[in-house]
C-alpha positions in Angstrom: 54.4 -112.2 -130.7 51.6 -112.0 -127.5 54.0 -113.2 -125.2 57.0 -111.2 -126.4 54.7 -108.7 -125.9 53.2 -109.5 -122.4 56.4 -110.2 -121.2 57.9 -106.2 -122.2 54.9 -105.4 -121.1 55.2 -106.9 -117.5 58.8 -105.5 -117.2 58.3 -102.6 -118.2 55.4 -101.7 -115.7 58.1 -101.6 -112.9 60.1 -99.0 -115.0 57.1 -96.9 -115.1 56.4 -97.8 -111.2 59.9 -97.2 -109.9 60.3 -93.8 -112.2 56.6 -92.5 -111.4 57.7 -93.2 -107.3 60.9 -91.6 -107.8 59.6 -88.9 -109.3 57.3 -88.5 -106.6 59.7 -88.6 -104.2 61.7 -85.5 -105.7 59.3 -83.6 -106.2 58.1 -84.3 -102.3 61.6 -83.9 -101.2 61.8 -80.4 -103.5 58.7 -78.9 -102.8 59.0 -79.3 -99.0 63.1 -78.6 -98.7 62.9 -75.5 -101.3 65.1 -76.9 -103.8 65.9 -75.6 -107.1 64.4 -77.5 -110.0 67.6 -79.0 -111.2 68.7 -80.8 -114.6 68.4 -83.9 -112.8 65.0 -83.1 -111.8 63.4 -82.2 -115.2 65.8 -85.2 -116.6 63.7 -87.6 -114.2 60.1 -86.0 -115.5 60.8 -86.3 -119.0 62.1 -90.1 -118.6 58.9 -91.0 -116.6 56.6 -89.4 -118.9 58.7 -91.3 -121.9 58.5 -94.6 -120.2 54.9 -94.3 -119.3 53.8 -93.7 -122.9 55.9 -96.5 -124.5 54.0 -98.7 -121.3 50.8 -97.5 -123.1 52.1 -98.5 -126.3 53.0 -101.9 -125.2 49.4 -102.5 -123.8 47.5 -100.9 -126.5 49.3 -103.1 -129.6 48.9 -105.9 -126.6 45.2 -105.3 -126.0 45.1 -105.5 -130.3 45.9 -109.5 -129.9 45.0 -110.8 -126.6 43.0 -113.7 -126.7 41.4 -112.6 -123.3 40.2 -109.6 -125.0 39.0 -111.4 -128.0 37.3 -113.2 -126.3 35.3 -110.7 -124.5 34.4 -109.3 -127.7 33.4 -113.0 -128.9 31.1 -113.9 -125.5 27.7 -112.7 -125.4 27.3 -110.2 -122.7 25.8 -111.8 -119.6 25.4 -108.6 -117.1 28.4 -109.9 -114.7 31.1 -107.1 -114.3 33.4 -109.0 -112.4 35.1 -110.8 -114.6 38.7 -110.9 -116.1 37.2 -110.3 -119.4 35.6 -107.1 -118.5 38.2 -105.6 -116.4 40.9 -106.0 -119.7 38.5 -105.3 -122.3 37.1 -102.3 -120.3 38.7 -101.1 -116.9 42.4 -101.7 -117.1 43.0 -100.1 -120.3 40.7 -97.1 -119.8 42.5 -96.2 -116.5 45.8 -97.0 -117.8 45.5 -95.0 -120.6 44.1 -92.2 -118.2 46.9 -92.5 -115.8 49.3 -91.8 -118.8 47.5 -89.0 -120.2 48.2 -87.6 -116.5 51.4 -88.0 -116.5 52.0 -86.6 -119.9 49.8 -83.6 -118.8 51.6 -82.8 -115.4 54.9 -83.6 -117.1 54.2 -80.9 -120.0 52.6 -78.4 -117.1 55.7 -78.7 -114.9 58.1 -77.9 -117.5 56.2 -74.6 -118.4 55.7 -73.5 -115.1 57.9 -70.5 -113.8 59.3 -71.3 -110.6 61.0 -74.3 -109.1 58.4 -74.5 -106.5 55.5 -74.6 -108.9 57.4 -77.3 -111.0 57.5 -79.6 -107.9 54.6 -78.7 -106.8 52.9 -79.2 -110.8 54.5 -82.9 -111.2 53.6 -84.0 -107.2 49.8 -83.2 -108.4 50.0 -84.7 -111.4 52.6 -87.8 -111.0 50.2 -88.9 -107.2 47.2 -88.9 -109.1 48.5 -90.9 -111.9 49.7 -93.6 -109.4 47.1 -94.0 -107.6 45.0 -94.7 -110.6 47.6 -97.0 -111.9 47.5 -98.9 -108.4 43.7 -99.2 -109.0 44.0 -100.3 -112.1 46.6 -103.1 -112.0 45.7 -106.6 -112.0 46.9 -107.5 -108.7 47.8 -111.5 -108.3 44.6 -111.3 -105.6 42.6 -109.2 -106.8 38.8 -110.5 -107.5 38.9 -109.0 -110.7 41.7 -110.0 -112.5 44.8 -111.8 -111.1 48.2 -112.0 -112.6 51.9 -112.7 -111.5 53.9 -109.5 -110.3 56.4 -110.8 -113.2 55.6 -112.9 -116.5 59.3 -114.5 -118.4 60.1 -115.0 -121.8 
């Protein structure tokens, strides 16, 4: 079940990457050419905001039975905060889980606001802060903290 799971999990973080940049890019493209906020456009908003919250899903029954988080809860705390276990247990799933709250929030804004402009302007906000937190917190294969492949298989 973990690796069915880490594997959905690894796929499906380049759905949420490759919706969250195209969403970015419409809105970029609308807000700066004037364009109206078309059916494809909201279409594109809800999908990313629906993708992104079955990601968190993924993680959070994930994060339920990894081992490297059981472990973390199992090891006595020795004061070092660079550590794979720390950055899972504490780091990546706090600012994944913020990053989705994001999107859900500038997803629900933009479809409430009044004018096209607004709309693109609401979900650019909303959608650019989400990625960068999500590029922050994802285990890059080099990063110090916590390195993984850019793509785990069945």
């Amino acid at each position: 079940m973990h690796q069915i799971l880490l594997s959905l999990h690894s796929i499906n973080r380049w759905l949420v990457l490759l919706s969250l940049v195209y969403s970015i890019y419409l809105a970029t493209r609308g807000r700066l050419q004037h364009l109206k906020f078309t059916a494809h456009a909201n279409f594109v908003r809800h999908v990313t905001a629906t993708i992104s919250q079955v990601q968190l899903l993924l993680g959070l029954s994930l994060y339920m039975i990894s081992p490297v988080v059981k472990y973390a809860v199992a090891e006595s705390y020795t004061g070092n905060l660079v550590s794979e276990h720390v950055f899972f247990k504490y780091i990546h799933i706090w600012l994944m889980a913020t990053s989705v709250v994001l999107i859900t929030l500038g997803s629900a804004k933009a479809k409430r606001m009044q004018t096209d402009d607004k709309k693109f302007s609401t979900m650019l906000f909303w959608f650019s802060a989400a990625l960068l937190v999500i590029l922050i917190a994802i285990p890059w294969p080099l990063s110090p903290l916590a390195n993984r492949p850019f793509l785990r298989s069945f």
